[in-house]
C-alpha atoms as one frame of an Amber mdcrd trajectory, in Angstrom:
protein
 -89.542 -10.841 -82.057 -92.761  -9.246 -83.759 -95.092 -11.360 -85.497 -94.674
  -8.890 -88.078 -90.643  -9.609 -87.892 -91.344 -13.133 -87.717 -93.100 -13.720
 -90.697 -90.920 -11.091 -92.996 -87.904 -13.494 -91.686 -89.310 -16.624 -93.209
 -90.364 -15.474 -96.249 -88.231 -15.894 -99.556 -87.645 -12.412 -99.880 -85.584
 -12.046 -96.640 -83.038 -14.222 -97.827 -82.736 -12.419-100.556 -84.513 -14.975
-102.857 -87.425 -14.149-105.031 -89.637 -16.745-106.470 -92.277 -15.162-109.163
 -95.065 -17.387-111.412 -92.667 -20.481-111.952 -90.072 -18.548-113.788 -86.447
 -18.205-112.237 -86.096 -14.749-111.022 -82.845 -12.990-111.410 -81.709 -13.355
-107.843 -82.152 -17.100-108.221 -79.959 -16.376-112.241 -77.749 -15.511-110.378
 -77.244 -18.025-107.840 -77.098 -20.388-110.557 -74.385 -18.089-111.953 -72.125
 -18.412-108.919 -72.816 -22.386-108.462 -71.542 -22.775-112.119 -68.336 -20.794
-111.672 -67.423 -22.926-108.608 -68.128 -25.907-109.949 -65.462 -24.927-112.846
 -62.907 -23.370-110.204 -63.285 -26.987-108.129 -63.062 -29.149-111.067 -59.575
 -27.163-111.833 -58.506 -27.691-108.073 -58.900 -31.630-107.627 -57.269 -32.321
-111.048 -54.489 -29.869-108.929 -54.557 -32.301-106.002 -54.791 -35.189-108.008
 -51.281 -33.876-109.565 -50.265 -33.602-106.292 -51.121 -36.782-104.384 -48.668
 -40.101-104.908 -51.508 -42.107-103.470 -53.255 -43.664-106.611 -56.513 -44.093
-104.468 -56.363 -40.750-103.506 -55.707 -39.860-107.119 -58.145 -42.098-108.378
 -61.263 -40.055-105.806 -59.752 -36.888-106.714 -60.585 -37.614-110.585 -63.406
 -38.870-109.731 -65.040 -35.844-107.860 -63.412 -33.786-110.424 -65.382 -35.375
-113.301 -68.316 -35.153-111.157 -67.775 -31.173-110.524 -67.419 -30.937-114.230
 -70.707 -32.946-114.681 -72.517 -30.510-112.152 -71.266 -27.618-114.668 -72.771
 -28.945-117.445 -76.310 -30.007-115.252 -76.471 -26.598-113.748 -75.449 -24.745
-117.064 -78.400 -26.962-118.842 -80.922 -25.938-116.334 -79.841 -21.679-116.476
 -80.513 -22.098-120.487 -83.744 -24.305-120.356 -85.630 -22.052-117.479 -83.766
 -18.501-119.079 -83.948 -19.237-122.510 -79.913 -17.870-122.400 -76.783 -19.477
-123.145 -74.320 -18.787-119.854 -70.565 -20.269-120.070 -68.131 -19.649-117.574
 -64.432 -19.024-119.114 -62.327 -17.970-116.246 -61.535 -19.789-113.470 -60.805
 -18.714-110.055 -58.154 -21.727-108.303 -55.429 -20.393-105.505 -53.365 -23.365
-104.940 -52.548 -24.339-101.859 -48.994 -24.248-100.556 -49.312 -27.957 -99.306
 -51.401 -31.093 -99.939 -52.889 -31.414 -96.997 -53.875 -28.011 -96.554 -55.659
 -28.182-100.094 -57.788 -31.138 -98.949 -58.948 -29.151 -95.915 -59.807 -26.620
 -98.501 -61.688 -28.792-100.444 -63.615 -29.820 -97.623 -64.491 -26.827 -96.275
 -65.507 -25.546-100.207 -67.826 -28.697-100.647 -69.650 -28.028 -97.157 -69.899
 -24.082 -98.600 -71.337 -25.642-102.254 -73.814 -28.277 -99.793 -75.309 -24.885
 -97.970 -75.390 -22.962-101.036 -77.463 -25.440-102.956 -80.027 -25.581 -99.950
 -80.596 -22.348-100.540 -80.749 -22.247-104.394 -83.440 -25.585-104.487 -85.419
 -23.535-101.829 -85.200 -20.293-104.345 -86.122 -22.652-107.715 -89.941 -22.617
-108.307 -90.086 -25.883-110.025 -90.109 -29.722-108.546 -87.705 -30.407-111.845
 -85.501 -27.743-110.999 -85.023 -28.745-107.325 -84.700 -32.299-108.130 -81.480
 -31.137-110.387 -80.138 -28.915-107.405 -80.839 -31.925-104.953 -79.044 -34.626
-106.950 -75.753 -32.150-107.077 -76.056 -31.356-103.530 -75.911 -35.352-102.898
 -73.408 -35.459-104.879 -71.417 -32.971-102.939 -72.131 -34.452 -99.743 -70.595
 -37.626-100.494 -67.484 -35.366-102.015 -67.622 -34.040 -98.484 -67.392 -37.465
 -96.983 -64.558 -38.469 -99.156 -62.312 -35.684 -98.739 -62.563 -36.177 -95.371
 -61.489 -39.434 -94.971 -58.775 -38.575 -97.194 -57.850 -35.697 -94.803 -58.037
 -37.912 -91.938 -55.844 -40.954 -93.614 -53.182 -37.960 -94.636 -52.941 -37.114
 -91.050 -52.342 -40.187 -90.072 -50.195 -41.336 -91.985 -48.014 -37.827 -92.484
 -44.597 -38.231 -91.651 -43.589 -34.628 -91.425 -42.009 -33.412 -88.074 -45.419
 -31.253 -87.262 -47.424 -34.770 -87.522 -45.233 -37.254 -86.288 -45.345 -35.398
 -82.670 -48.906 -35.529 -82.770 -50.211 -38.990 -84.075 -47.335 -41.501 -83.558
């Protein structure tokens, strides 16, 4: 690769981020955009699997990352008002339900490692250390969602009694 090539591939620009004079750029807006709209859409799907789940500690982490998704909302739509000096809300939400349980926590685990790569890229697109540290406190946050769900996932195999399962892990 060209030096030339080299050096347009790391800059902010070729991953289609901009970063101008400490002010979040609309590529960035709308980043910030997309984050909040699936933080609403996964708040909607755990209180789904939640519903769905006759384990209460399963129910019990569901709620929990749920009120944690819906906490990210609220962080992510204070920080697109105080650096745009705009008022953003999100009123529709996006949720296909999955036709089984298990499925939807594979889902959800596979969402939250989407959400963990998609906030790398939106703290390396912020200008500000305030901004980032907002971005990086969600995207621990969704780590640890990532952890969970897993676990669950794993346990639910285990412990599945439906003919697919039962050939496969007793």
């Amino acid at each position: 690769m060209s030096r030339h090539r080299e050096e347009e591939k790391s800059s902010c620009a070729y991953y289609g981020l901009d970063v101008m004079m400490g002010k979040v750029t609309m590529d960035s807006k709308e980043m910030i955009k997309r984050a909040m709209q699936d933080e609403r859409n996964a708040a909607r799907y755990y209180r789904y699997l939640a519903e769905k789940t006759h384990c209460r500690e399963e129910k019990d982490i569901l709620i929990c990352i749920r009120t944690d998704e819906q906490r990210h909302y609220c962080m992510l739509r204070d920080l697109y008002e105080e650096e745009t000096g705009e008022k953003y809300e999100i009123n529709k939400i996006r949720v296909k339900r999955p036709a089984e349980y298990e499925e939807g926590l594979r889902n959800a685990v596979c969402e939250e490692l989407d959400g963990i790569a998609s906030y790398e890229r939106l703290a390396y697109a912020l200008p500000s250390i305030k901004q980032k540290e907002v971005i990086c406190c969600i995207l621990n946050e969704e780590r640890e969602h990532a952890q969970k769900l897993a676990a669950i996932c794993k346990r639910a195999k285990k412990y599945c009694t439906c003919d697919k399962c039962r050939h496969t892990h007793s």
